[in-house]
C-alpha positions as CSV (number, residue, x, y, z in Angstrom):
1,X,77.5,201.9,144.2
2,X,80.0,201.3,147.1
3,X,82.4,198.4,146.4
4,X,81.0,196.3,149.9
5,X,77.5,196.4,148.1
6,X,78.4,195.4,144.4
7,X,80.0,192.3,146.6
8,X,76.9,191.4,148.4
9,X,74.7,192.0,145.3
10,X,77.4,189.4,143.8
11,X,76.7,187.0,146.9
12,X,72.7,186.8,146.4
13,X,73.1,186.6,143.1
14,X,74.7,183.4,143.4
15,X,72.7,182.7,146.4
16,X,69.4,183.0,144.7
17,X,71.1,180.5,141.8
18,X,72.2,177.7,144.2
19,X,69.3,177.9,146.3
20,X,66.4,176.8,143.9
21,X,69.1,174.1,142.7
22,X,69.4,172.5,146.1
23,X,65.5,172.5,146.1
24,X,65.2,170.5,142.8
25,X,67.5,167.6,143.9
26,X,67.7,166.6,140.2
27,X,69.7,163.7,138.6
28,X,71.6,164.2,135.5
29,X,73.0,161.4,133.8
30,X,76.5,161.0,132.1
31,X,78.6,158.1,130.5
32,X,80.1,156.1,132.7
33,X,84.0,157.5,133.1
34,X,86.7,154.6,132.4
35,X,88.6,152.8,135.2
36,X,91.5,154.5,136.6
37,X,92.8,156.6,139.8
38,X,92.1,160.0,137.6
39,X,88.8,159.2,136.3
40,X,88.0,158.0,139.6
41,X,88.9,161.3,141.3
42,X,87.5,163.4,138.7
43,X,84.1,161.6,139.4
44,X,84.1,162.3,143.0
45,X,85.2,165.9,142.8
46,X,82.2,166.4,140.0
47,X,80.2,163.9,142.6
48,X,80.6,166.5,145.7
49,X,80.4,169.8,143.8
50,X,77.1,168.8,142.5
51,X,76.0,167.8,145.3
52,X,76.4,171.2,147.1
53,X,73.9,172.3,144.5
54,X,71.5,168.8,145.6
55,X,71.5,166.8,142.3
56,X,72.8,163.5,142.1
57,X,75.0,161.8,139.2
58,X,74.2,158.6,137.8
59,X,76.2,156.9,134.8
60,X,75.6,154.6,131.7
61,X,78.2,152.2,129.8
62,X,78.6,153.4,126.1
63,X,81.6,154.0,123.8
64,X,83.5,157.5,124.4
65,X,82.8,157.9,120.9
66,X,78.6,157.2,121.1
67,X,78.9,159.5,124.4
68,X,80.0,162.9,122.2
69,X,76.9,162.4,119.9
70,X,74.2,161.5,123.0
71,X,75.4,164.4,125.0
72,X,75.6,167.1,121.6
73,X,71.9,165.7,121.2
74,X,70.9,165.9,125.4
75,X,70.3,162.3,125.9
76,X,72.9,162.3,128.2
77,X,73.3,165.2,130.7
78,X,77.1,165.8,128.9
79,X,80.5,164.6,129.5
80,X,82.9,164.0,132.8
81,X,86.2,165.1,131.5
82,X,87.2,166.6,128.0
83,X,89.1,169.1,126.0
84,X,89.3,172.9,125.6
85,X,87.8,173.3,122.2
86,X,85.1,170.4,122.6
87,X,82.3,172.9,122.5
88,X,83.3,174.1,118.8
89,X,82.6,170.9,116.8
90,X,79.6,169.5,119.2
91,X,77.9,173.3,119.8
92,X,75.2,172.0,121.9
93,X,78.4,171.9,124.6
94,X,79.1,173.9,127.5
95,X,82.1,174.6,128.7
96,X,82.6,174.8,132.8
97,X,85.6,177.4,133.1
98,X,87.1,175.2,136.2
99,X,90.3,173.3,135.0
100,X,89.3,170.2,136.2
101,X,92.6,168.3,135.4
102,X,95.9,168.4,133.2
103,X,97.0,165.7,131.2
104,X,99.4,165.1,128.0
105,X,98.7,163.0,125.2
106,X,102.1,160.8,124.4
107,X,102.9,157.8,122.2
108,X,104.3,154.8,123.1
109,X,106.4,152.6,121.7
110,X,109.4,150.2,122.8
111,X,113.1,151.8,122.2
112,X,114.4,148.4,121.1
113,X,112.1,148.8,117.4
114,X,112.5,152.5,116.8
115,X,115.0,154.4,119.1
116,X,113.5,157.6,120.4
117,X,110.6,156.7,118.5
118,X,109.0,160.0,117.4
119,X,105.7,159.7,115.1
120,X,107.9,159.5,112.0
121,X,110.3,156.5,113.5
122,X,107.0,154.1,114.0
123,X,105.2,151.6,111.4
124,X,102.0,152.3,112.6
125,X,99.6,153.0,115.6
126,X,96.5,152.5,117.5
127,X,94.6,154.6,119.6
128,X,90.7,155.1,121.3
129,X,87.9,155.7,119.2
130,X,86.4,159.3,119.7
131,X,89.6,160.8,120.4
132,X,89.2,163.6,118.3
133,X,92.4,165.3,119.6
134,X,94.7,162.1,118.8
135,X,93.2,162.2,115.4
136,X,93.6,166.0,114.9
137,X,97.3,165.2,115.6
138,X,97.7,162.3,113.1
139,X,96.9,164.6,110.7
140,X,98.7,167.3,111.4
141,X,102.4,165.3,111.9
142,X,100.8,163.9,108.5
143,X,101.4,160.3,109.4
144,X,101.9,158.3,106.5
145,X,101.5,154.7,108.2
146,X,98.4,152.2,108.9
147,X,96.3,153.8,112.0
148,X,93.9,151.4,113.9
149,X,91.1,152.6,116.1
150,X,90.3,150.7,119.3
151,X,86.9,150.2,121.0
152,X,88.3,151.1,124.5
153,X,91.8,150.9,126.3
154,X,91.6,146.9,126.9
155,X,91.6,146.5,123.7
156,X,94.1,149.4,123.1
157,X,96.5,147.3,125.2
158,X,95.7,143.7,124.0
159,X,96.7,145.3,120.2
160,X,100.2,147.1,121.7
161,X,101.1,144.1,123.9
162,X,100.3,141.4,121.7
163,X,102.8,143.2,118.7
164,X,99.6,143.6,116.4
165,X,100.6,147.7,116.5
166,X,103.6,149.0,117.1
167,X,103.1,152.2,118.7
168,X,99.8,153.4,120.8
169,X,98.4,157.3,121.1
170,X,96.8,157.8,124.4
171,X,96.4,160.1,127.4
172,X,99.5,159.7,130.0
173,X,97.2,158.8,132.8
174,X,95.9,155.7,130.9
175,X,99.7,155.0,129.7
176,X,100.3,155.3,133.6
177,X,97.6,153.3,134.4
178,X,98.5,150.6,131.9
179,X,102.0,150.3,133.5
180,X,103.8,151.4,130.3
181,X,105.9,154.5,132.4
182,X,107.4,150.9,134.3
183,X,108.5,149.2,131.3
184,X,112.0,150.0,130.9
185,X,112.1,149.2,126.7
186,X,108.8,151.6,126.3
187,X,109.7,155.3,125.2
188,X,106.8,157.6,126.2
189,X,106.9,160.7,123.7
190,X,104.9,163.6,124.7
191,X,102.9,165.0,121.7
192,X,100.4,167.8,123.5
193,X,100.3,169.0,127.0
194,X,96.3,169.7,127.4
195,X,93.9,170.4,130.4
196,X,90.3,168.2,131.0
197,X,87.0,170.4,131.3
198,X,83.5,169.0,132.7
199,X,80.9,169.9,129.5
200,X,77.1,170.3,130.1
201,X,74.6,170.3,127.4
202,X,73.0,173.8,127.2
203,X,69.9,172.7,128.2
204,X,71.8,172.4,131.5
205,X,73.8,175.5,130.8
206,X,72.5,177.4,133.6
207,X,74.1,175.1,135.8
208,X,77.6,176.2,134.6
209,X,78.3,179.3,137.0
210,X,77.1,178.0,140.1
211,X,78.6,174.6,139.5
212,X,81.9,176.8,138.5
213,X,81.7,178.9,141.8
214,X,81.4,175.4,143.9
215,X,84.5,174.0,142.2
216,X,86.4,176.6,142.7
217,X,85.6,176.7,146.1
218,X,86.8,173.2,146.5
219,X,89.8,174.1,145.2
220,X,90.7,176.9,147.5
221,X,89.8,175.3,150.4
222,X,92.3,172.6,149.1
223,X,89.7,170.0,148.7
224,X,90.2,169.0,144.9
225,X,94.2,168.4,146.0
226,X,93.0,166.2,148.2
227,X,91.0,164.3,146.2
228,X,93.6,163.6,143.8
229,X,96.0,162.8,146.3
230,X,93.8,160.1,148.1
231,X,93.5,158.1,144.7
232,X,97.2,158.5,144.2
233,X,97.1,161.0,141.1
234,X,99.7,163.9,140.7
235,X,100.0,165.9,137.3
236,X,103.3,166.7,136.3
237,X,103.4,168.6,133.0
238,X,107.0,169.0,131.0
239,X,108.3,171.9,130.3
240,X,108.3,173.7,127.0
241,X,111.0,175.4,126.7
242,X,110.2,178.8,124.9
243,X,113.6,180.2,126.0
244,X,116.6,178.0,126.6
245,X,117.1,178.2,130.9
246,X,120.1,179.5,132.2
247,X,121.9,177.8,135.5
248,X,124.3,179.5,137.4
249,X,126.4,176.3,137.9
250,X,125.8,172.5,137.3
251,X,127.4,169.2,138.1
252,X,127.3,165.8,137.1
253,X,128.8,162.4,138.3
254,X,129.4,158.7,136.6
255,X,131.5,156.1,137.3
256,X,134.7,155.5,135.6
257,X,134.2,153.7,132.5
258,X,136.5,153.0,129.7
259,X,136.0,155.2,126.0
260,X,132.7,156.6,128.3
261,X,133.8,158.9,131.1
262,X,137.3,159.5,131.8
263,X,138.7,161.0,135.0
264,X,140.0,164.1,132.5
265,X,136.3,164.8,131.4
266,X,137.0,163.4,128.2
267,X,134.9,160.3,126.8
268,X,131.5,159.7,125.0
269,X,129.5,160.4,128.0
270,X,131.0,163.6,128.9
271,X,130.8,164.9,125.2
272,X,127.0,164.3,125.3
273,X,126.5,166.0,128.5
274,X,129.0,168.8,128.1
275,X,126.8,169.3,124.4
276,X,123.8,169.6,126.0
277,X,124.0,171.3,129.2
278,X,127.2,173.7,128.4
279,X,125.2,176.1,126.8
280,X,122.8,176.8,129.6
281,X,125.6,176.9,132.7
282,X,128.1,179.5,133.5
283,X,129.9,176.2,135.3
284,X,129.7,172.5,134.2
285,X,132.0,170.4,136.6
286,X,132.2,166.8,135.7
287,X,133.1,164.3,138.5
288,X,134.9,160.8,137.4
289,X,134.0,158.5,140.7
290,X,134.0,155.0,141.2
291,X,130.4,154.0,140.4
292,X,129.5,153.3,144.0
293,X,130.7,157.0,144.7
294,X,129.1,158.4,141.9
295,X,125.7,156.7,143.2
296,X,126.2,157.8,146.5
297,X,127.1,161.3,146.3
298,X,124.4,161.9,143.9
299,X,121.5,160.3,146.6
300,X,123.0,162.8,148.8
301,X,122.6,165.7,146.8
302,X,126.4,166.8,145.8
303,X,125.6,166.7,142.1
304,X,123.0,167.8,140.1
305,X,122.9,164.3,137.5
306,X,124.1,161.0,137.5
307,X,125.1,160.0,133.9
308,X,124.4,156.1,134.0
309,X,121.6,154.3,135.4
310,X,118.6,152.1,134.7
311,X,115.4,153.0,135.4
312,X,115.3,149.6,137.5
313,X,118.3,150.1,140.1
314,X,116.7,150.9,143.9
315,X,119.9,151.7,144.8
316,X,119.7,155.3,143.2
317,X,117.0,158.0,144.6
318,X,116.2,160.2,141.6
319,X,114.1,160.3,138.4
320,X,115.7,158.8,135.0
321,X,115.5,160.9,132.1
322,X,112.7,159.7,129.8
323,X,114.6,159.6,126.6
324,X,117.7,156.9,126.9
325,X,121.0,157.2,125.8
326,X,122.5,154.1,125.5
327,X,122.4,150.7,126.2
328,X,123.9,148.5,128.0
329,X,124.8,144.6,128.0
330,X,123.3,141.7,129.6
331,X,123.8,141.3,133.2
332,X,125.4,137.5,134.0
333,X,126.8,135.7,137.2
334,X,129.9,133.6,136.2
335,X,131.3,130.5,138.7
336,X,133.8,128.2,138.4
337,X,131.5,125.5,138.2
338,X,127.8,124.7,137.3
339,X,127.0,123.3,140.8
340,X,127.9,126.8,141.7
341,X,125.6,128.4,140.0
342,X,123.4,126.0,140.9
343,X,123.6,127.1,144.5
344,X,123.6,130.4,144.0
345,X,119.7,130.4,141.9
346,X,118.7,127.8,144.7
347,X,120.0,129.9,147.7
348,X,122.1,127.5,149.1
349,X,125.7,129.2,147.9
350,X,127.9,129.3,151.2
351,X,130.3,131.7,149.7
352,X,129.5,135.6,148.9
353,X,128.8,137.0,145.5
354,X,130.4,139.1,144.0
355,X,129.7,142.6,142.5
356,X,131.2,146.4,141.8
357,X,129.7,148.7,144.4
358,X,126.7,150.7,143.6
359,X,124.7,148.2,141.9
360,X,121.8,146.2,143.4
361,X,122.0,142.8,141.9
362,X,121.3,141.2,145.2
363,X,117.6,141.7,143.8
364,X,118.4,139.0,141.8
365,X,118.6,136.3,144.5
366,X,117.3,135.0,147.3
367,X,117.1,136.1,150.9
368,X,120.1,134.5,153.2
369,X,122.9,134.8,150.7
370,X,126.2,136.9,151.0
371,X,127.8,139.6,148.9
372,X,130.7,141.1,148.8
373,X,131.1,144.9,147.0
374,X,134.5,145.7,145.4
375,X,135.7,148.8,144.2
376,X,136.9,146.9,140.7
377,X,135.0,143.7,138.5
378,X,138.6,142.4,138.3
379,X,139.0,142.4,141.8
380,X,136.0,140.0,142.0
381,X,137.6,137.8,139.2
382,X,140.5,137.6,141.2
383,X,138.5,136.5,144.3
384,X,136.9,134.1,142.0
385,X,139.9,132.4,141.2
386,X,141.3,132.0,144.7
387,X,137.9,130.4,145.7
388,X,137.1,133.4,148.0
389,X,134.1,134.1,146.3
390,X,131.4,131.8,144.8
391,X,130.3,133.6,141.7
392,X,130.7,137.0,139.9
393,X,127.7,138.8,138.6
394,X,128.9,141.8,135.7
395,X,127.8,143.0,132.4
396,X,127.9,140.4,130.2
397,X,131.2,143.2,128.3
398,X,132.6,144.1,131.2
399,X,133.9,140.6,132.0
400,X,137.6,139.9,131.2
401,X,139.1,138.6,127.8
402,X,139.4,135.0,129.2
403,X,135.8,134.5,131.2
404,X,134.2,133.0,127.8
405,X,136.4,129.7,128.1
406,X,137.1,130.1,132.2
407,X,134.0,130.2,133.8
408,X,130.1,128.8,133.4
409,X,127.8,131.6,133.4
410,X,123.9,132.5,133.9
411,X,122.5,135.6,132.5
412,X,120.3,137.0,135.1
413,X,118.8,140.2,132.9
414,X,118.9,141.4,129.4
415,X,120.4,144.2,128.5
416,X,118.6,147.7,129.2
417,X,118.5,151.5,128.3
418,X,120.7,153.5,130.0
419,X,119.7,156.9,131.0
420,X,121.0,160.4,133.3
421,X,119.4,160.3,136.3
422,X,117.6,163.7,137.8
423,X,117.0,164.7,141.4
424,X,113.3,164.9,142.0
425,X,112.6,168.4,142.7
426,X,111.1,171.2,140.1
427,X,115.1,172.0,139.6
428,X,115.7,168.3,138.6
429,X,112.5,167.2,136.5
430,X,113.8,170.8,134.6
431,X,117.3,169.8,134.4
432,X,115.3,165.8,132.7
433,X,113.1,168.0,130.4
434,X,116.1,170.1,128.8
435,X,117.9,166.2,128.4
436,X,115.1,165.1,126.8
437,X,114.5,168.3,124.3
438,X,117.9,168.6,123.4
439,X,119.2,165.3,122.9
440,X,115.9,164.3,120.6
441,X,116.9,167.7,118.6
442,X,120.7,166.1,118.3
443,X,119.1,163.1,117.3
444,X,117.1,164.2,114.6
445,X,119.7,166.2,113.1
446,X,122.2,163.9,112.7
447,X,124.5,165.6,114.6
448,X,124.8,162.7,117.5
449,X,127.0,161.5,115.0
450,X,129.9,163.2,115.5
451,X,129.9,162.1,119.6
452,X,128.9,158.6,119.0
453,X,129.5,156.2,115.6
454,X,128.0,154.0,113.5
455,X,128.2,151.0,116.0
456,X,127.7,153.0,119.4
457,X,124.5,154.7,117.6
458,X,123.2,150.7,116.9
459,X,124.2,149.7,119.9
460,X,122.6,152.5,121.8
461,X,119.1,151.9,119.6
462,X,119.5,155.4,118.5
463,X,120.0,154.6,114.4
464,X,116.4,154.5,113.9
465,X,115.6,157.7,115.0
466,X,118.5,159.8,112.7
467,X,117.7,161.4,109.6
468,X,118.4,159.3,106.5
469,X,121.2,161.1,105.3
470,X,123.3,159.9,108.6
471,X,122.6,156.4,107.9
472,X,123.9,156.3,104.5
């Protein structure tokens, strides 16, 4: 048989399966998918591709848990959106070969209680009821603490933000969705990269390779991209790491900061970065700037990291690293006199602010003050004391020796977790995953300890997460 007709005995074999489909103009039933922009576009993908074959989807409300056992049984048509391997424990469960999405389970938890906060650093933990994965992975990390199981992710979140659980297992879209990725003092710690598959009961099974061939369709045509990018959802998977990468030359920037990064290259910072990144570079050039330079030359692309930023700063165009590595101090504005202060909170302060260059504390105020940027805090002190500014704002330890008896002060912010930022490209979210990998391993083996002490490990809210024989 000639190649051309084994391909058109292909086509009417699929032809003569979709056709008496689109005749039937059935309606299969599911559980109704929970709220959110990738639920949402999974359901319309699913929506479209089954209609091409003329059946129509309608949903029910029941527990994700509930939902496994009606579709296993065929009460329900099957499920959305699940895992690889959900056809081996409920065997009534088939399988569509279309990757329908990618998604990572991760734990949460806030920095501030349990530093990196792997699933050994945590007290306990709640996730969704019917997750069999999360629970497959409780047992395997053999997690000694209390576990809670939720009903559904409302209640998920009322548990985490109301302190009854310290740490939550989900899926990263729901952590997304839940805003936890915005909190700066929530550590999101990737556990298992997996990818979502649509399941139909096998009494529906000869549905699968029609409804496969649609999908697949969609997706070359560039449809299912589309979807996903009209409810705002993009996957971005970490990577692994089976080899350590290799770079042909790297560079990093920071502003000049005392004991941290020295102009010479020498300093805490510099240490860390020139112990993780060294390894994987033929060329590791470190650049000493004033922060506002440092800032600026990384937005514009003349270095590969910026070794100092918070997660909240608009002034820098990049991705932070997910795993911190230090903090810092409160931010404060400092005046000569209450009334000054006074102004400034109200709007009303006729005389600039002060502030180093490079940071965006004008977000603190109103609209219609004035600022002035210099290169130095001391500089703004200075200007302070001449009356040619009206207030100062600084880290609450970057102030000088005398400000505590000198000046009246306002904190405007508590102290945050400081972190290298990335360029946001595949080369930079790369360059954010090795970070991440390698400082965790120098975490967990103690051997931060001999770049930062005692103190600077406390300070930084990395203690928690060191092996017990560091902390004795």
């Amino acid at each position: 048989m000639t190649m051309f007709l084994r391909m058109l005995c292909a086509l009417l074999i699929v032809a003569s399966t979709v056709a008496p489909l689109r005749a039937e103009q059935t309606t299969l039933t599911f559980r109704a998918p929970d709220e959110g922009p990738v639920t949402a576009a999974v359901q319309q993908i699913l929506e479209e591709a089954y209609a091409e074959l003329g059946i129509t989807l309608r949903y029910v409300e029941m527990p994700r848990n509930r939902s496994l056992v009606e579709a296993n049984a065929g009460r329900i048509a099957g499920e959305l959106g699940r895992l690889p391997d959900l056809d081996k424990q409920f065997q009534n469960l088939t399988q569509v070969p279309f990757p329908l999405f990618a998604f990572e389970i991760v734990l949460v938890a806030d920095r501030r209680d349990c530093g990196l906060c792997a699933i050994d650093d945590i007290e306990n933990l709640a996730f969704i009821s019917g997750m069999q994965t999360v629970i497959g992975l409780i047992k395997e990390h053999q997690f000694k603490g209390p576990t809670v199981q939720a009903l559904d992710i409302q209640q998920l979140n009322l548990m985490f933000t109301n302190n009854r659980v310290k740490a939550v297992m989900l899926n990263d879209f729901e952590a997304r969705q839940l805003g936890y990725y915005d909190n700066p003092h929530l550590i999101v710690t990737p556990m298992l990269s997996l990818i979502g598959y649509h399941f139909l009961h096998e009494k529906h099974a000869h549905l699968v390779p029609a409804l496969n061939q649609v999908l697949e369709d969609m997706h070359a045509s560039g449809r299912v991209v589309t979807v996903y990018r009209e409810h705002g959802v993009s996957f971005e998977r970490r990577t692994e790491f089976p080899e350590p990468p290799l770079y042909p030359a790297l560079s990093a920037t920071a502003g000049l900061m005392e004991e941290r990064a020295h102009i010479d290259g020498t300093g805490r910072y510099w240490q860390l970065i020139q112990e993780i990144f060294a390894s994987v570079t033929q060329e590791l050039q470190l650049h000493t700037n004033s922060y506002q330079r440092a800032v600026l030359g990384f937005n514009e692309n003349r270095f590969d990291m910026l070794v100092g930023g918070t997660r909240t700063q608009e002034s820098i165009d990049g991705v932070a690293s997910y795993t911190h590595f230090d903090y810092d101090s409160p931010v404060s504005a400092f005046a000569l006199q209450q009334a000054d202060l006074d102004a400034m909170l109200d709007g009303t302060l006729k005389r600039p602010i002060c502030f180093v260059a490079g940071y965006d504390y004008h977000n603190f105020f109103r609209e219609g003050l004035n600022y002035y940027l210099a290169n130095s805090i001391l500089d703004c002190f200075a200007m302070l004391d001449m009356h040619r500014v009206g207030a100062v704002v600084t880290f609450d330890d970057n102030a000088p020796d005398w400000a505590g008896n000198d000046y009246v002060k306002h904190q405007l912010r508590e102290a945050l977790p400081i972190h290298v930022m990335f360029h946001n490209t595949p080369r930079g979210r790369e360059l954010r995953d090795w970070f991440d990998k390698r400082l965790r391993e120098l975490v967990e083996s103690g051997e931060i300890t001999t770049i930062m002490n005692k103190t600077q490990l406390q300070h930084a809210r990395l203690d928690a997460s060191l092996p017990e024989s560091s902390t004795r």
